[in-house]
C-alpha positions in Angstrom: 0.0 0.0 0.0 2.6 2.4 1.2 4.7 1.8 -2.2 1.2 2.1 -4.5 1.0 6.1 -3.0 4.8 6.7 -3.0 4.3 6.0 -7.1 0.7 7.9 -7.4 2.6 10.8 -5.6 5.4 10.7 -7.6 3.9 10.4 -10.9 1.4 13.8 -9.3 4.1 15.3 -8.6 5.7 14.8 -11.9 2.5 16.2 -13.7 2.3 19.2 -11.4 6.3 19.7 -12.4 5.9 19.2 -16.2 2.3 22.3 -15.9 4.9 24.7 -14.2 7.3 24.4 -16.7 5.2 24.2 -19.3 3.7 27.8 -18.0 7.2 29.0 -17.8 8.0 28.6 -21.0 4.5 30.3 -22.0 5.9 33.2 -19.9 9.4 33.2 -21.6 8.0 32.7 -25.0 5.8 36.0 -24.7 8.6 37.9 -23.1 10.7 38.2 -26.4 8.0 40.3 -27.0 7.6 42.3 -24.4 11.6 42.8 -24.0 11.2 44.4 -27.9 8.3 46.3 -27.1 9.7 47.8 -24.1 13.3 48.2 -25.5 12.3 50.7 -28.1 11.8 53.1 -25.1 14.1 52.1 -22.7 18.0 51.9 -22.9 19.1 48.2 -22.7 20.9 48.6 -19.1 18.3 51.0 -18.3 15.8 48.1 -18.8 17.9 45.4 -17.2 18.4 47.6 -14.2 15.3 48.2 -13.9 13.8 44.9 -14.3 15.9 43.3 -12.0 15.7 45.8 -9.0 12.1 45.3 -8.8 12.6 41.3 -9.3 14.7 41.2 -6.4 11.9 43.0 -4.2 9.4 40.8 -5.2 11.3 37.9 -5.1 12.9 38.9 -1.1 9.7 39.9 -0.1 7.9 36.9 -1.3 11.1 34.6 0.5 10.4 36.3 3.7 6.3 36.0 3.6 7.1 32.0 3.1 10.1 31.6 5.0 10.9 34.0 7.5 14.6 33.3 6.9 17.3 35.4 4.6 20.5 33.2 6.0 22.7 31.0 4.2 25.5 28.7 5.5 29.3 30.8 5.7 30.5 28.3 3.3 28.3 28.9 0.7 28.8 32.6 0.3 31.4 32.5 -1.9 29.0 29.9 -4.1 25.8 32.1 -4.2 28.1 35.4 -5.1 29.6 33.1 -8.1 26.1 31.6 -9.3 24.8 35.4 -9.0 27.4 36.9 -11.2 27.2 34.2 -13.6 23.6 33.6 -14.0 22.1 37.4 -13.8 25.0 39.9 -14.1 27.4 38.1 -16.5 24.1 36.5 -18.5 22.0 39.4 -18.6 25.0 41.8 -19.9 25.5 39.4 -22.8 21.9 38.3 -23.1 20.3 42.7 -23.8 23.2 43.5 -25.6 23.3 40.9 -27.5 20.3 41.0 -28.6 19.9 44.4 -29.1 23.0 44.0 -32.2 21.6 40.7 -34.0 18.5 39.4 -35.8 15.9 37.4 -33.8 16.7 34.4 -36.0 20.4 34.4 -35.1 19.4 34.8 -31.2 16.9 32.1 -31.0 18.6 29.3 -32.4 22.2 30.3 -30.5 19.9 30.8 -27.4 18.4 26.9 -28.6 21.8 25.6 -28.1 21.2 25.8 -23.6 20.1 22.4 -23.4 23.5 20.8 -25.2 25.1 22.8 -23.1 23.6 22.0 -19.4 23.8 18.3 -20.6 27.4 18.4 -21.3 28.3 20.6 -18.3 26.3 18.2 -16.1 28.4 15.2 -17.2 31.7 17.0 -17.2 31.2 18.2 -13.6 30.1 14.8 -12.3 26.2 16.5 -11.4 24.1 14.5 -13.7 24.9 11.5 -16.0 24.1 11.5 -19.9 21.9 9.2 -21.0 21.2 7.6 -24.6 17.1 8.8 -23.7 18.4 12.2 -22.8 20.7 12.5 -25.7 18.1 11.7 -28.7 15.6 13.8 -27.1 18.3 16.8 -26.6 18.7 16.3 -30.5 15.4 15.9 -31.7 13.9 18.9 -30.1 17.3 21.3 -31.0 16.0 20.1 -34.8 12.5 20.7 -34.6 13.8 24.4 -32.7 15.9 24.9 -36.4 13.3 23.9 -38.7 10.6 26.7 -36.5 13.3 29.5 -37.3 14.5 28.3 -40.7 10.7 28.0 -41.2 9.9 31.8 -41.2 11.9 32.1 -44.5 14.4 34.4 -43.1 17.8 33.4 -43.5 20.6 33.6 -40.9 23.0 36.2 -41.7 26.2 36.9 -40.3 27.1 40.8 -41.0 29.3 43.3 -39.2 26.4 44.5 -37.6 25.0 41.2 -36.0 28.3 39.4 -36.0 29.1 41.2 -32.2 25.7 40.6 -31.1 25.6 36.6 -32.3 29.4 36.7 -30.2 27.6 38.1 -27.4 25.0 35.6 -27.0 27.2 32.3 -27.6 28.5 33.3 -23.9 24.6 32.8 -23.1 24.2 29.0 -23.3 27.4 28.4 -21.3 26.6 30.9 -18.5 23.2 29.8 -18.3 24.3 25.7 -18.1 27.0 27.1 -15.8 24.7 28.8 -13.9 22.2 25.7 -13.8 24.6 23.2 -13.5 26.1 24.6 -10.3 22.8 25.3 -8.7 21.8 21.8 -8.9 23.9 20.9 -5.5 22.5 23.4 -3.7 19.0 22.7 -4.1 19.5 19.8 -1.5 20.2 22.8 1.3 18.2 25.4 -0.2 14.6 25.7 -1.3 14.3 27.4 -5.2 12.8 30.0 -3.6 15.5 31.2 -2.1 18.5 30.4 -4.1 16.1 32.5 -6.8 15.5 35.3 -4.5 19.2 35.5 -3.3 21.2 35.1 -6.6 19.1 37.4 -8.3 19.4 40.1 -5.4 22.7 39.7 -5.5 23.1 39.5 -9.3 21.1 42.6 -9.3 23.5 45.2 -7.6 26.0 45.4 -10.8 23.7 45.6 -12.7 22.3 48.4 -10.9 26.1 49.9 -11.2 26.8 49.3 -14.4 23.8 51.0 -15.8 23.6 54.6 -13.4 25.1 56.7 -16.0 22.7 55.2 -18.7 19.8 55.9 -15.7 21.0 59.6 -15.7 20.5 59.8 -19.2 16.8 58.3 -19.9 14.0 60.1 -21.7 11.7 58.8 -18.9 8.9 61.7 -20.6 9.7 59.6 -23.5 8.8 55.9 -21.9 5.6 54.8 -23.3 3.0 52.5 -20.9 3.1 49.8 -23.7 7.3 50.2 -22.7 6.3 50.2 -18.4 3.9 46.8 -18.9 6.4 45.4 -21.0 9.0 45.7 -18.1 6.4 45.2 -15.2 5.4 41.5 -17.1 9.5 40.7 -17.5 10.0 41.5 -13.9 7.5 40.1 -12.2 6.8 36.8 -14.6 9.7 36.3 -16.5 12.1 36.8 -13.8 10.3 36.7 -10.7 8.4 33.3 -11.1 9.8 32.0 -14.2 13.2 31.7 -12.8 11.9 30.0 -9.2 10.0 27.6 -11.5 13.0 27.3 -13.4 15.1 26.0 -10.2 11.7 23.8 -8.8 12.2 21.6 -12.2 16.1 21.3 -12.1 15.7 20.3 -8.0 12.6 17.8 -9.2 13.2 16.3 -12.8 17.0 17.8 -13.0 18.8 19.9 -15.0 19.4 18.2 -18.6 15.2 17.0 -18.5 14.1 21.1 -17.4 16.4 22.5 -19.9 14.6 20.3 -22.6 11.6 23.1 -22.1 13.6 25.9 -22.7 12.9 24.8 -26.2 9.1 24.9 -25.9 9.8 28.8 -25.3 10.7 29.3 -29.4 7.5 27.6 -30.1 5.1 29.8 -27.5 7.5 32.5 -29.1 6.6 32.1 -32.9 3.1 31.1 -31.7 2.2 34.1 -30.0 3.3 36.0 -33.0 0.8 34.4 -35.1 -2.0 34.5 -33.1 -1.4 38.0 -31.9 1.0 39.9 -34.5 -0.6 38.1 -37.2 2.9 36.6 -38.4 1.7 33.4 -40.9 3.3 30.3 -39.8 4.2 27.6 -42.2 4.0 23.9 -42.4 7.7 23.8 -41.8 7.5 25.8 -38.4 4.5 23.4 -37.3 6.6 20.2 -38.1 9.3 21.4 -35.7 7.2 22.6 -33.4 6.0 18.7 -33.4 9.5 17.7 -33.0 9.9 20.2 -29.3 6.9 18.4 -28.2 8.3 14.8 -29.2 11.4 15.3 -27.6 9.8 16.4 -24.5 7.4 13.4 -24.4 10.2 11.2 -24.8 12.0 12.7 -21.8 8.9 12.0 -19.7 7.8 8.7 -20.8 11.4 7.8 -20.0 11.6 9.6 -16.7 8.2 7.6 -15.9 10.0 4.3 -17.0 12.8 4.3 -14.8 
């Protein structure tokens, strides 16, 4: 009886897992979006500073309402300041200006390269083993992620102009597997709550630094309210509960399987344009958006079987 509930919990616990991460990637999908919209008003660091300031307030204030408790362990200071920098202040430099200097075609499928990344990193560093299941559906959702932007018949081009901006954002997938990678550990001591709330507080204060003489400088007259809800939704959503829902996957299903939906977020992406931009979407684009769900049914069936 008592091993009959562990597995109905489990596989409940499993579902609840795969509806939160298939919400965050709703949430990241619309926030290339809003990021655009928002970024025709605001300066880049003027955004990111912005963004993240009042992520970190929601995200502290929310830590203390559930948990009453700020405190980490002495010997893992040095390990939350490391995660911070590399997962918000080194990531989010690279990731807005970025960006900002290349095409959305260029950006989306570098960015679609996070999953090789975290599954490699996770092997090399001993955190999670690669697995032939893993592997295939790694491959065949990075394919069906190529054949969505390939799909919109715009080519991938490599100028002068985008060539900084596509440099830029291949630090992305290795900060971000960094960044995931190394977390995974401390999700045994540390609820995703707060490793969320801290590294992005902490990760917050250069870019608060970096961007005051860009703060001086704003047009605020000039900030539209189109510009203010894009920034409110990326705050509050993208980072504020995408990322803690981000960290509840890698502690539950681990990192290589969550990554896996960071791919679902191109097809909410070019989804949302066609139902709302009225962007056409072609036969191609819906094969590979067939694919992203393929590969991520595979990784479930799998995780179910073992």
């Amino acid at each position: 009886m008592a091993v009959g509930e562990s597995q109905t919990s489990s596989k409940g616990n499993s579902f609840s897992t795969d509806l939160m991460l298939i919400a965050m990637s709703f949430v990241w999908g619309i926030n290339f979006s809003m990021v655009k919209s928002a970024l025709t008003d605001l300066d880049p660091l003027v955004f990111n500073a912005i963004r993240f300031g009042t992520a970190s307030v929601l995200l502290l204030s929310l830590l203390w309402v559930r948990e009453h408790d700020f405190g980490i362990r002495k010997e893992h200071i040095n390990r939350f300041i490391l995660l911070s920098l590399i997962g918000n202040t080194a990531y989010q430099l690279f990731f807005i200006l970025g960006i900002a200097r290349t095409t959305a075609s260029n950006s989306s499928l570098i960015i679609a390269t996070t999953p090789i990344f975290i599954v490699l990193l996770g092997a090399i560093l001993g955190v999670e083993k690669i697995t032939k299941s893993i592997v295939l559906c790694t491959i065949v959702s990075l394919i069906g992620v190529i054949l969505i932007i390939t799909g919109t018949g715009k080519t991938l081009t490599i100028t002068d102009q985008t060539l900084i901006g596509d440099l830029l954002l291949i630090a992305n997938p290795v900060l971000w597997g960094t960044y995931t990678v190394l977390s995974k550990p401390m999700l045994k001591e540390y609820s995703p709550l707060k490793l969320t709330a801290l590294t992005v507080a902490i990760g917050a204060v250069p870019l608060v630094l970096v961007s005051i003489p860009f703060l001086n400088a704003q047009d605020w007259n000039s900030v539209s309210a189109q510009a203010w809800s894009g920034l409110a939704f990326s705050a509050c959503f993208a980072i504020g509960i995408g990322y803690v829902i981000w960290y509840t996957g890698v502690s539950r299903v681990g990192s290589a399987r969550t990554a896996l939906y960071d791919n679902l977020v191109t097809v909410v992406a070019v989804a949302f344009a066609w139902i709302f931009l009225s962007e056409s979407m072609t036969s191609i684009q819906i094969a590979g958006a067939i694919l992203v769900f393929i590969g991520l049914y595979l990784t479930r069936k799998k995780k179910r079987d073992d």
